[in-house]
C-alpha positions as a LaTeX table, in Angstrom:
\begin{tabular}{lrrr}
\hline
Residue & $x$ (\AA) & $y$ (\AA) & $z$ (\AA) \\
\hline
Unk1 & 9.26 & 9.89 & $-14.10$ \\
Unk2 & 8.84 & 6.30 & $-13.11$ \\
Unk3 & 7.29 & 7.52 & $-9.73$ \\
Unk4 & 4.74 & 9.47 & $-11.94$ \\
Unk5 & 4.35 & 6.32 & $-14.55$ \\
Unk6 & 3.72 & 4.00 & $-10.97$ \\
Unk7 & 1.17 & 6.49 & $-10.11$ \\
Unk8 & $-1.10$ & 7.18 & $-12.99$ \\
Unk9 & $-1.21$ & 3.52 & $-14.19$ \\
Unk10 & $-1.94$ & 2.84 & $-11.00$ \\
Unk11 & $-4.72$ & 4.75 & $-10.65$ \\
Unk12 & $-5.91$ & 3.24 & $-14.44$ \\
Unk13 & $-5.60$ & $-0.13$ & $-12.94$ \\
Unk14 & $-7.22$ & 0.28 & $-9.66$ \\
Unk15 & $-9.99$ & 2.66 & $-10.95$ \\
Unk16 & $-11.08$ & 0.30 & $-13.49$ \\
Unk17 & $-10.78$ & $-2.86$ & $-10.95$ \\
Unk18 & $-13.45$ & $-1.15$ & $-8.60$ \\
Unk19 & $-15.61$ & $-0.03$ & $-11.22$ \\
Unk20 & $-16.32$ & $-3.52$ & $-12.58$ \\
Unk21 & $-16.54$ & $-4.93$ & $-9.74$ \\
Unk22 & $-19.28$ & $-2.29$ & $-9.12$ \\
Unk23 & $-20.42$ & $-2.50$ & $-12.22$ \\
Unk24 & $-21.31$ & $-6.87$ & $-11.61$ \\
Unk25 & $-22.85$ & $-6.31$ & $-8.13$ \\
Unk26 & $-25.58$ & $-3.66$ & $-10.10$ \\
Unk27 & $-26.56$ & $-5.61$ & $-13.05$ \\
Unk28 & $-30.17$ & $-6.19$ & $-13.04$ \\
Unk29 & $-32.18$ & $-8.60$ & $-14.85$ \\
Unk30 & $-32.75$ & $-7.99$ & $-18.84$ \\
Unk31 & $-36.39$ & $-7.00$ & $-19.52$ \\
Unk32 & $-36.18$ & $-7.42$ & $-22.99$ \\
Unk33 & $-37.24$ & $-10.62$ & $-23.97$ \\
Unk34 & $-35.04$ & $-10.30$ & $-27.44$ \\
Unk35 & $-31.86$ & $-9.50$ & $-25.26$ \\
Unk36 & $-32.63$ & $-12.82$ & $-22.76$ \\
Unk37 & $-32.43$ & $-14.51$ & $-26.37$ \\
Unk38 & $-28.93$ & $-13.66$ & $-27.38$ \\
Unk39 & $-27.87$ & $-15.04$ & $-23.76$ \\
Unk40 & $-27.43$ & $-11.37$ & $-21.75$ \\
Unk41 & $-27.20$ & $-11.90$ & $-18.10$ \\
Unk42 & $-27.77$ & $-8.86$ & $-16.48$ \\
Unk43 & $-28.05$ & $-5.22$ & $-17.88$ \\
Unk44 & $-27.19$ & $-1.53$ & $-16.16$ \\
Unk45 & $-27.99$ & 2.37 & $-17.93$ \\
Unk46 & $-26.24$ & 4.82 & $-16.70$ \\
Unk47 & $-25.40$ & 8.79 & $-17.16$ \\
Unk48 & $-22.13$ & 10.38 & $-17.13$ \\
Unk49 & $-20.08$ & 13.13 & $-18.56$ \\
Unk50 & $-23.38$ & 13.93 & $-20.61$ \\
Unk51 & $-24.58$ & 10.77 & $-22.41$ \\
Unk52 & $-26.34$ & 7.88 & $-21.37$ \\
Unk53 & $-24.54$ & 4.70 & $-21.31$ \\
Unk54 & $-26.04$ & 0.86 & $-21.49$ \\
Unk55 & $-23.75$ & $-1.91$ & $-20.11$ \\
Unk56 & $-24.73$ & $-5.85$ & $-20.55$ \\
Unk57 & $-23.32$ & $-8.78$ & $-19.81$ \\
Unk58 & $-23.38$ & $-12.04$ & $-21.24$ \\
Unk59 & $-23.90$ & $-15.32$ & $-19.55$ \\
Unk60 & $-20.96$ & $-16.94$ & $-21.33$ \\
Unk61 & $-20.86$ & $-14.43$ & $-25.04$ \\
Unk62 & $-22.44$ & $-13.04$ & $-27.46$ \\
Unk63 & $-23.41$ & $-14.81$ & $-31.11$ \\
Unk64 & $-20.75$ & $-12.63$ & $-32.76$ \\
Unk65 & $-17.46$ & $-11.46$ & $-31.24$ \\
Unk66 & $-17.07$ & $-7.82$ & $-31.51$ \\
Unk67 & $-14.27$ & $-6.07$ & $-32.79$ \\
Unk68 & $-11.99$ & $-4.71$ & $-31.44$ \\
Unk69 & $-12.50$ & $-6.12$ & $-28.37$ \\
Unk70 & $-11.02$ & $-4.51$ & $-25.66$ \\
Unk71 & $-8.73$ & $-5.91$ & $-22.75$ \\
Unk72 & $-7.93$ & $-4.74$ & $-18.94$ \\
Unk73 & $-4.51$ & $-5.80$ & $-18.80$ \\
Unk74 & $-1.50$ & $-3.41$ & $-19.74$ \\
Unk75 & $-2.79$ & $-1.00$ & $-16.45$ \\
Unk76 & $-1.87$ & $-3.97$ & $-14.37$ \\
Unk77 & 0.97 & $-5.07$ & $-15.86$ \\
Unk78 & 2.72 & $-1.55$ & $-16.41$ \\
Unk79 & 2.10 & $-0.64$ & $-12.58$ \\
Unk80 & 4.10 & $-4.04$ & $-11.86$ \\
Unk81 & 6.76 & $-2.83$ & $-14.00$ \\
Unk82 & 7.23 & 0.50 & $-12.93$ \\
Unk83 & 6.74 & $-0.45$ & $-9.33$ \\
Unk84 & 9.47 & $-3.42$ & $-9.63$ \\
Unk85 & 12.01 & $-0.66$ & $-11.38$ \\
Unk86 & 11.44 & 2.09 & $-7.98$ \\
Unk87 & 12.22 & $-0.51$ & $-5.89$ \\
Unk88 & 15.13 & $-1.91$ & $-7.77$ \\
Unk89 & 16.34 & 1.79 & $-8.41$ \\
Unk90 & 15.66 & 3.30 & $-4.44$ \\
Unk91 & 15.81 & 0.22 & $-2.40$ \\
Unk92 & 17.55 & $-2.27$ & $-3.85$ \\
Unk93 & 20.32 & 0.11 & $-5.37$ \\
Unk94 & 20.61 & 2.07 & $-1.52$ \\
Unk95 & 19.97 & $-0.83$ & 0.23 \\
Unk96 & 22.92 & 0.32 & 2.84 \\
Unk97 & 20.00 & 3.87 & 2.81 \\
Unk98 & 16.26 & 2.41 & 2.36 \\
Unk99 & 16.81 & $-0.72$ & 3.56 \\
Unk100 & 19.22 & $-1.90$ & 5.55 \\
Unk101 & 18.28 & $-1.23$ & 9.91 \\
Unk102 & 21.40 & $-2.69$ & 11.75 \\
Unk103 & 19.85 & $-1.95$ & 14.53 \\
Unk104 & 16.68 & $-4.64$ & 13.71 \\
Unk105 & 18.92 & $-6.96$ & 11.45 \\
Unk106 & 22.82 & $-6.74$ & 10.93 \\
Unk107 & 22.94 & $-7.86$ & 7.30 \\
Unk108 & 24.10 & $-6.78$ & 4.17 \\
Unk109 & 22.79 & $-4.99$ & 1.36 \\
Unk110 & 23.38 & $-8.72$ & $-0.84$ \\
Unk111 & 21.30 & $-10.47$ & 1.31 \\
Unk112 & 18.43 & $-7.69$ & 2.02 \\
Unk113 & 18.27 & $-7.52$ & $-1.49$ \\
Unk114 & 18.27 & $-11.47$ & $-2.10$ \\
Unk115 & 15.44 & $-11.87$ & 0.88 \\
Unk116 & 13.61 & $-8.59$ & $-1.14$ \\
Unk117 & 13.18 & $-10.66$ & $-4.06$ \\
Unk118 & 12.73 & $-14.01$ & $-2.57$ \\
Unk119 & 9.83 & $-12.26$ & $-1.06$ \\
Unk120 & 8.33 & $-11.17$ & $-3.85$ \\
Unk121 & 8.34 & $-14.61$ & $-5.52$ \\
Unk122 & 8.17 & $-16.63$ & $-2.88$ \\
Unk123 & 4.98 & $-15.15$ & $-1.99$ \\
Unk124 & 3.36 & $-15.51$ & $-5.45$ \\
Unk125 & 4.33 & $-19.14$ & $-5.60$ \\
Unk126 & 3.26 & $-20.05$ & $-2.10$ \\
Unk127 & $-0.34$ & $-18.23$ & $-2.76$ \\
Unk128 & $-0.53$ & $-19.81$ & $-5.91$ \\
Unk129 & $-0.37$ & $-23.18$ & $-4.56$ \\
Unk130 & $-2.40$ & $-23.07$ & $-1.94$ \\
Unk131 & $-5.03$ & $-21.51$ & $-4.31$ \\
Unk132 & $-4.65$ & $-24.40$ & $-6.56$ \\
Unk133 & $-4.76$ & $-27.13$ & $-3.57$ \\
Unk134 & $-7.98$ & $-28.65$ & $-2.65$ \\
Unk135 & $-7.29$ & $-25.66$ & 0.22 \\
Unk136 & $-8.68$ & $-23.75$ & $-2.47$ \\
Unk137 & $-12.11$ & $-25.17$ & $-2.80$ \\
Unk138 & $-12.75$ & $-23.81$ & 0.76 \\
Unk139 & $-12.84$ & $-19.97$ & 0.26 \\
Unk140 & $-13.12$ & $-19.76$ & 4.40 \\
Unk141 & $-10.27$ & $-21.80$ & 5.07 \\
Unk142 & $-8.15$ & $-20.02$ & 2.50 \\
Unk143 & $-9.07$ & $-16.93$ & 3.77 \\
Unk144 & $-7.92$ & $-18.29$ & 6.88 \\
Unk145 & $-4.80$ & $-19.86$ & 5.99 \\
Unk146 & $-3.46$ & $-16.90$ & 3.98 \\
Unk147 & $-4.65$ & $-14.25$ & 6.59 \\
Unk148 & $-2.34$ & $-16.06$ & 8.86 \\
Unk149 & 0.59 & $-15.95$ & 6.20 \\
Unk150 & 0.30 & $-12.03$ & 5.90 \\
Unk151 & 0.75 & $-11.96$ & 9.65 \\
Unk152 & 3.88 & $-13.94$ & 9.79 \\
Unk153 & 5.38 & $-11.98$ & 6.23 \\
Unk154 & 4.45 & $-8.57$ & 8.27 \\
Unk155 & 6.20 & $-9.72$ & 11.43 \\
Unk156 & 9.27 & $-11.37$ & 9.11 \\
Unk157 & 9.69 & $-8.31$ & 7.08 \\
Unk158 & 9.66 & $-5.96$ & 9.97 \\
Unk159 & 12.36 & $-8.06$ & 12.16 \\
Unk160 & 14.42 & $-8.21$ & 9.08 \\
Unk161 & 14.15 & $-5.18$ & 7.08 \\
Unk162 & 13.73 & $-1.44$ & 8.33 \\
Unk163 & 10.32 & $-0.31$ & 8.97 \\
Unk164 & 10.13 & 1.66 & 5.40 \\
Unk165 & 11.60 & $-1.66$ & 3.74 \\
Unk166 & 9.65 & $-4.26$ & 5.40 \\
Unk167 & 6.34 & $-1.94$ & 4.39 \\
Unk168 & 7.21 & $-1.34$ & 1.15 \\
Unk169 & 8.48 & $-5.19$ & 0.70 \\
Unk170 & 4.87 & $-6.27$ & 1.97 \\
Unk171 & 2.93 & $-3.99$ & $-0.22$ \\
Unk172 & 4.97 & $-5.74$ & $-2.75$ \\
Unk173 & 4.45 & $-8.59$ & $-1.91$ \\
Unk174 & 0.45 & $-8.66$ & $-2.52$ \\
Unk175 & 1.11 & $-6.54$ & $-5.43$ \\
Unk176 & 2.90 & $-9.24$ & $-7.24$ \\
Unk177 & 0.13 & $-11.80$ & $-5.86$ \\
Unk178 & $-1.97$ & $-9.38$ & $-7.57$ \\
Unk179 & $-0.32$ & $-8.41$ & $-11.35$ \\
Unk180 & 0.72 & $-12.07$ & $-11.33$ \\
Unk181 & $-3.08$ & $-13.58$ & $-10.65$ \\
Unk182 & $-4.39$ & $-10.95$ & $-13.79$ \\
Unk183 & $-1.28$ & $-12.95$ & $-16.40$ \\
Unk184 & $-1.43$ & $-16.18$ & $-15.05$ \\
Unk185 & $-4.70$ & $-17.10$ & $-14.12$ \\
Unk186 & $-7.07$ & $-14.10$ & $-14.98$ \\
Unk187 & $-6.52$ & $-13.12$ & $-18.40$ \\
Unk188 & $-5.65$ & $-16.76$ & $-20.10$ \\
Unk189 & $-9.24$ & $-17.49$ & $-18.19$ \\
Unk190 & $-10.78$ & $-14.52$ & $-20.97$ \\
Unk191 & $-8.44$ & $-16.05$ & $-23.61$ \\
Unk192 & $-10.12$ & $-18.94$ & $-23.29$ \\
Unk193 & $-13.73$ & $-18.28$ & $-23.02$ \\
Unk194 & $-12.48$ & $-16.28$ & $-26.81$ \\
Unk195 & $-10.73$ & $-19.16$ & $-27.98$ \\
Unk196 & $-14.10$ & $-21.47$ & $-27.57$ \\
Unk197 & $-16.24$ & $-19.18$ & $-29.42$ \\
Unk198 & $-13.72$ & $-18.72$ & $-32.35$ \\
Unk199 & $-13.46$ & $-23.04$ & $-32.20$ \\
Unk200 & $-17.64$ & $-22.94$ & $-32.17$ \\
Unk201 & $-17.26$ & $-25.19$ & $-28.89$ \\
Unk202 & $-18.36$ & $-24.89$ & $-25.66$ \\
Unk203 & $-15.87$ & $-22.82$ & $-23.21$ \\
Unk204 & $-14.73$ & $-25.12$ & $-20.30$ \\
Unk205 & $-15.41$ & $-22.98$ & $-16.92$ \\
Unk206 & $-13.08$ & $-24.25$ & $-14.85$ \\
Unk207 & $-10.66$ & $-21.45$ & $-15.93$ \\
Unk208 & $-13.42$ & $-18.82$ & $-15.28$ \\
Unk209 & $-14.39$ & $-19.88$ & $-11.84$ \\
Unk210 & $-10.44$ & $-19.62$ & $-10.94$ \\
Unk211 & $-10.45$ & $-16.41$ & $-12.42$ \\
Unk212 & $-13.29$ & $-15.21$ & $-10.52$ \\
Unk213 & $-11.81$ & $-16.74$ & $-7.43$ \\
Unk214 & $-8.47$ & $-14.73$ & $-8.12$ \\
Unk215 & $-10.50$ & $-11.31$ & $-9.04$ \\
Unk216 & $-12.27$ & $-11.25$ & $-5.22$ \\
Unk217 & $-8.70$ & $-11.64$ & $-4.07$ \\
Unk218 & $-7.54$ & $-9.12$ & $-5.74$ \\
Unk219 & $-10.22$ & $-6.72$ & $-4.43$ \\
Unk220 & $-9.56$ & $-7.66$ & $-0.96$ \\
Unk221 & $-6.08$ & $-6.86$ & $-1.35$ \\
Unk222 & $-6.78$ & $-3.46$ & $-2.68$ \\
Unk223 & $-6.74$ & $-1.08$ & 0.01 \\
Unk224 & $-3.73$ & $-2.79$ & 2.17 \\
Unk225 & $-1.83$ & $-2.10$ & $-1.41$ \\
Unk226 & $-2.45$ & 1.32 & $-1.66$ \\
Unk227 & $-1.43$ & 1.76 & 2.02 \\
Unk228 & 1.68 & 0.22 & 1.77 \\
Unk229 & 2.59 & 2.46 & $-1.41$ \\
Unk230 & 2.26 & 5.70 & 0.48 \\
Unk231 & 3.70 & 4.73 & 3.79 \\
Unk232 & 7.00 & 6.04 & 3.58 \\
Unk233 & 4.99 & 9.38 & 4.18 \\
Unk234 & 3.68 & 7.85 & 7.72 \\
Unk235 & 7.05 & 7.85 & 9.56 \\
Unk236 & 4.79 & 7.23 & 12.89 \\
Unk237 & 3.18 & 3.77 & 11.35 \\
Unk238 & 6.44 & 2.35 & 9.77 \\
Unk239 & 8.71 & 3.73 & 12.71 \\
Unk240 & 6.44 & 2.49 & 15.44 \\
Unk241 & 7.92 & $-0.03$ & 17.89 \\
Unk242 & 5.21 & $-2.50$ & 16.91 \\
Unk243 & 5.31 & $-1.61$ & 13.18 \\
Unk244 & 4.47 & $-5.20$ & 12.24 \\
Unk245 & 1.31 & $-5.06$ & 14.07 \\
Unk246 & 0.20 & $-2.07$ & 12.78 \\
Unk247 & 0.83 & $-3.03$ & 8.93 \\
Unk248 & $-1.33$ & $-5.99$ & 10.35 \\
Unk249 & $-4.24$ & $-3.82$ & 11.69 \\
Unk250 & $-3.86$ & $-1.36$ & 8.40 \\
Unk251 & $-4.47$ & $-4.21$ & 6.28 \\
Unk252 & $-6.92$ & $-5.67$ & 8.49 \\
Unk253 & $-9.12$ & $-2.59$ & 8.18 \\
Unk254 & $-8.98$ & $-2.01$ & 4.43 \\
Unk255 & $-9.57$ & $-5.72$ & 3.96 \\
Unk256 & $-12.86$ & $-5.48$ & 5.91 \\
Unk257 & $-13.54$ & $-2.00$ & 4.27 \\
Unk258 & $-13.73$ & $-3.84$ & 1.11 \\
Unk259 & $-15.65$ & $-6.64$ & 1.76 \\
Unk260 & $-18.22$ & $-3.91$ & 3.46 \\
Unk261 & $-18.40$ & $-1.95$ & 0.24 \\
Unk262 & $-18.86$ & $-5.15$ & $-2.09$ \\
Unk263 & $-21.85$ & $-6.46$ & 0.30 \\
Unk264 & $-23.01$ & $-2.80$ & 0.06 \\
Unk265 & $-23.06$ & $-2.86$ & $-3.60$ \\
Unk266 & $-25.44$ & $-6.16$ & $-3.19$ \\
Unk267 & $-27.83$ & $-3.81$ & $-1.21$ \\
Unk268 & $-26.55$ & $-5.34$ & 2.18 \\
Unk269 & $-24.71$ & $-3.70$ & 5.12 \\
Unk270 & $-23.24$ & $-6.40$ & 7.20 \\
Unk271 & $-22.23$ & $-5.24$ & 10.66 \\
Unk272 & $-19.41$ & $-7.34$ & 11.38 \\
Unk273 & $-16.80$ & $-6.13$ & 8.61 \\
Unk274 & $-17.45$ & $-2.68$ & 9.28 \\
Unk275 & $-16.82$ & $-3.10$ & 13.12 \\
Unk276 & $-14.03$ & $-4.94$ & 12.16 \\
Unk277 & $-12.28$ & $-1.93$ & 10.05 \\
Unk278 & $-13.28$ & 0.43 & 12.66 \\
Unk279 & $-11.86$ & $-1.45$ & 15.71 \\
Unk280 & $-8.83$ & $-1.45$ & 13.98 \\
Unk281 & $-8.41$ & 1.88 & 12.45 \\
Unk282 & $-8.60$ & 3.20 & 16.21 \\
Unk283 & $-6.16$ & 0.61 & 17.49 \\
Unk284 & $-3.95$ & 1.99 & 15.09 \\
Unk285 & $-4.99$ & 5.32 & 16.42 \\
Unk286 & $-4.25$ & 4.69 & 19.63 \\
Unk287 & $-1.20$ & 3.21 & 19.02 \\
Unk288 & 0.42 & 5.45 & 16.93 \\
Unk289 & $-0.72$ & 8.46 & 19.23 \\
Unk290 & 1.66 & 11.06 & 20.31 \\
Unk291 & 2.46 & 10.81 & 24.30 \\
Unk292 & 0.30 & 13.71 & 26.22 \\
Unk293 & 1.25 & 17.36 & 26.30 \\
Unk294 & 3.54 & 17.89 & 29.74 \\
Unk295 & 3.10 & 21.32 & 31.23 \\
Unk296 & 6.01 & 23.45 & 31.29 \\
Unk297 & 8.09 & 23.08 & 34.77 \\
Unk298 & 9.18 & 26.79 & 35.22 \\
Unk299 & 8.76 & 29.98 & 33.31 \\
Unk300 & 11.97 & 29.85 & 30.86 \\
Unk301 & 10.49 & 26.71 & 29.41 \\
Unk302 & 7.28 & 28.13 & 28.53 \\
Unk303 & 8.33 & 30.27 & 25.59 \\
Unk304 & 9.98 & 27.89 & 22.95 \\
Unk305 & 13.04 & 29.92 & 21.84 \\
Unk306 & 14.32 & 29.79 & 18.38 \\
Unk307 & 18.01 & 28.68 & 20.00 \\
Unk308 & 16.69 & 25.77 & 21.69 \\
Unk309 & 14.54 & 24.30 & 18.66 \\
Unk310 & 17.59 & 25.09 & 16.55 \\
Unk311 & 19.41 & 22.84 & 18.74 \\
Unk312 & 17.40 & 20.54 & 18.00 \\
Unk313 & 17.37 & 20.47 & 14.16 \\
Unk314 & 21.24 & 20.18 & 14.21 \\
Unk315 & 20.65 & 17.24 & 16.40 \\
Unk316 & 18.03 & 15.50 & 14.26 \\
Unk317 & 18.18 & 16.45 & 10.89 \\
Unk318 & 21.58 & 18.25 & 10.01 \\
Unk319 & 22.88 & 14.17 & 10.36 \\
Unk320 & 21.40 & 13.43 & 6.76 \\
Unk321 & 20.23 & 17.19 & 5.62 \\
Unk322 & 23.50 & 19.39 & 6.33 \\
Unk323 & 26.17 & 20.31 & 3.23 \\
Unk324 & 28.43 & 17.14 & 4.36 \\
Unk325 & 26.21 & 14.47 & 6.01 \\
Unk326 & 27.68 & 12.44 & 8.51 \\
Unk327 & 24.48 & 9.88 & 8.75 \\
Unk328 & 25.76 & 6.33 & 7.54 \\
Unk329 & 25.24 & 6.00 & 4.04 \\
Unk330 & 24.17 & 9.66 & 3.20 \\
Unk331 & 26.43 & 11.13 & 0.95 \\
Unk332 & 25.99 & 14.94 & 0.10 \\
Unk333 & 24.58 & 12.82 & $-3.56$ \\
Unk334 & 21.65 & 11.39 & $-1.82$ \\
Unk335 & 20.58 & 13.85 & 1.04 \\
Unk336 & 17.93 & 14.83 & $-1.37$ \\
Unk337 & 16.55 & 17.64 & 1.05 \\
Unk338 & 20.32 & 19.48 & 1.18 \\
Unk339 & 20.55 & 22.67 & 3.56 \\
Unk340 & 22.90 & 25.19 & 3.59 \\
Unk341 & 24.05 & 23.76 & 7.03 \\
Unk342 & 27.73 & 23.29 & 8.27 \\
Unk343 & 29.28 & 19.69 & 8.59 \\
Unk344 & 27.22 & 17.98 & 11.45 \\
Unk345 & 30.44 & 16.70 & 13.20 \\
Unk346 & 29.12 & 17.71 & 15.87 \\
Unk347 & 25.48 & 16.95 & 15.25 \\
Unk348 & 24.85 & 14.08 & 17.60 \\
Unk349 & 25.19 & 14.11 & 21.06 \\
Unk350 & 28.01 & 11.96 & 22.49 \\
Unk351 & 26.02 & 9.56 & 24.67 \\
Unk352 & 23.32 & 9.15 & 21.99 \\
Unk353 & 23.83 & 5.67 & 20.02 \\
Unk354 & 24.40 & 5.69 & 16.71 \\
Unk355 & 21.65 & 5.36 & 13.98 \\
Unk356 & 21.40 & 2.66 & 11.10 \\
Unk357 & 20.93 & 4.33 & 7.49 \\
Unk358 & 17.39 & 3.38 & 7.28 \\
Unk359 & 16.21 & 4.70 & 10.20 \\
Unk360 & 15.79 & 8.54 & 10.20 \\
Unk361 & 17.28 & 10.35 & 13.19 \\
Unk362 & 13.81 & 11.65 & 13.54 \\
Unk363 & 12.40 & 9.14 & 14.90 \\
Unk364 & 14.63 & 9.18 & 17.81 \\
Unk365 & 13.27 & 12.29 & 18.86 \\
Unk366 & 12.22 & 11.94 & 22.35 \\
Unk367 & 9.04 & 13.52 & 23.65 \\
Unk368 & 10.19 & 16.34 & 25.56 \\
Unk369 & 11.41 & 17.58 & 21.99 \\
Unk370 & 8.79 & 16.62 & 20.41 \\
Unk371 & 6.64 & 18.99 & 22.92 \\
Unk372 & 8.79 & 21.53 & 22.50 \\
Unk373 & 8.94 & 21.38 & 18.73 \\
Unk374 & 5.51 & 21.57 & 18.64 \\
Unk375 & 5.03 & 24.02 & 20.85 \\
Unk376 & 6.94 & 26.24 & 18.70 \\
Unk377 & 5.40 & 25.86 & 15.61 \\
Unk378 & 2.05 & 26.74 & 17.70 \\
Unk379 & 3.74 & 30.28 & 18.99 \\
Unk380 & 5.09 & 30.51 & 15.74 \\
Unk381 & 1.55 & 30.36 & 13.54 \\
Unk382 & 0.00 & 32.52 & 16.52 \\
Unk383 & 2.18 & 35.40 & 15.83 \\
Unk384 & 1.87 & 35.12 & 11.78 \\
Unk385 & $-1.98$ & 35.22 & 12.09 \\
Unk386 & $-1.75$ & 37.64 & 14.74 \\
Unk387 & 0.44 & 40.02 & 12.37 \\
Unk388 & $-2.71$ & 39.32 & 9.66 \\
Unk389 & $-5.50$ & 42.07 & 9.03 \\
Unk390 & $-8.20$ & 41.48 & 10.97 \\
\hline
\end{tabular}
């Protein structure tokens, strides 16, 4: 249930972040010269769902506050929420599981947790500062400054943490930055702008322009976000040698992929930021690339044989999947994927090393099973279509 919850405000948060930001970059000028008069800024019609719809916006508000007047904050806010309790509940509760790599960091599950949350507010407070320093008044050399932060969280988090941990933890990371820029800075920026026209005074728009500052932020760090929610499903990113780099090049990409779509929406399409996200969705590629198909050396290895990939599932996935696991913190309660296997005493080999918790015996697989593996799921979906009607 909180997975769901995470997901679908989630969706009501992000969804109606990118439509207002699309919905400001296609305002066009008010022709009507009794709508200029009441102060509207820009104006948009649009069609949807079978009705016409007429959107304006107001250079600072209108003569008369509507009511009800409707906020965009409890999306943001309950994704925070139900994002903080999944992490508490899978990672910081199975540290020793989710966590915890011995073999990048020998620590325990106090401290990964402690470091976990120091993250998560130390990177708030540092951004926050720096966004609030005359650093701040240079949007460049922010950019620049916290671009270069990212990098060294990324590389921290992945020499500390297990690759699944250390993405998750970054994703996080931002998404705190994020939540935490729409309480603090965002919404009492609205509050204010209400709080003036209630008064009859003039709004101040110092709290504006640092809203607006903290809204483009938040739309850069979009698509790196929604990456880092759904990684654990991208063993070959996360479990990659170089993980920190790719989480770099990931978030490099979407980064550029929004600032492309933003320009787009002003009717320009820069070249840079879209070479940029391409360069380094294909490093990624390239990286993350399985190694070249080997040709088989001799006859009995070109058939794949049901024995010999069986061999190899009691080798790399009986360890957490079997009745009795014998994987490091896997008990038969947490191997959520149980099968009917026997106890894997004698699941891994004796001169293989032993795995950490976090890291899935999976990705150990070297690539002559890997080939083989393959190569048997290929023989195997060749004979079902072959037994199909044709």
């Amino acid at each position: 249930m909180l997975r769901w919850l995470h997901f679908i405000t989630g969706i009501a948060w992000i969804g109606a972040s990118l439509y207002f930001i699309w919905l400001d970059n296609h305002l066009l000028p008010v022709t009507d010269p009794e709508a200029a008069r009441k102060g509207v800024a820009g104006e948009l019609w649009a069609v949807h769902g079978g009705g016409f719809y007429h959107a304006q916006k107001y250079k600072v508000a209108p003569e008369r506050l509507p009511a009800p007047l409707h906020w965009f904050k409890w999306e943001a806010y309950w994704t925070w929420i139900s994002g903080f309790a999944l992490l508490c509940l899978l990672y910081y509760a199975g540290a020793s599981v989710y966590l915890i790599d011995r073999n990048v960091a020998d620590i325990g599950p106090v401290a990964a947790v402690a470091i976990g949350l120091g993250t998560l507010a130390g990177g708030w407070i540092v951004y926050d500062v720096l966004c609030r320093s005359v650093l701040g008044r240079d949007e460049r050399a922010l950019g620049a400054v916290l671009a270069v932060l990212c990098i060294a969280a990324a590389y921290g988090l992945c020499h500390v943490f297990g690759g699944r941990g250390a993405y998750i933890h970054f994703g996080a990371m931002l998404g705190t930055i994020m939540v935490a820029n729409v309480r603090f800075v965002i919404i009492p920026g609205q509050q204010e702008l209400v709080r003036a026209k209630l008064e009859g005074r003039e709004p101040d728009p110092t709290p504006g322009l640092k809203a607006l500052q903290r809204s483009k932020h938040n739309t850069y760090f979009t698509l790196p976000v929604l990456f880092t929610m759904i990684s654990s499903h991208f063993p070959m990113t996360f479990g990659h040698s170089g993980n920190w780099a790719i989480l770099v090049l990931i978030s490099v990409a979407g980064a550029a992929i929004r600032i492309w779509f933003v320009a787009r929406h002003r009717g320009r399409s820069p070249l840079l930021p879209a070479t940029v996200a391409v360069a380094a969705v294909v490093a990624v590629g390239v990286a993350i690339a399985p190694p070249g198909r080997t040709a088989p050396a001799s006859g009995t290895d070109a058939q794949a044989g049901f024995d010999r990939v069986q061999a190899i599932v009691i080798t790399r996935c009986a360890v957490c999947h079997a009745a009795v696991p014998c994987q490091p913190g896997c008990t038969a309660a947490t191997a959520a994927r149980r099968r009917k296997w026997q106890p894997c005493s004698q699941a891994k080999r004796a001169d293989e090393p032993p795995t950490s918790p976090s890291s899935c015996a999976t990705r150990r697989w070297i690539g002559a099973e890997s080939t083989l593996w393959r190569r048997w799921l290929r023989e195997l979906a060749n004979g079902l279509l072959f037994l199909l009607p044709h």
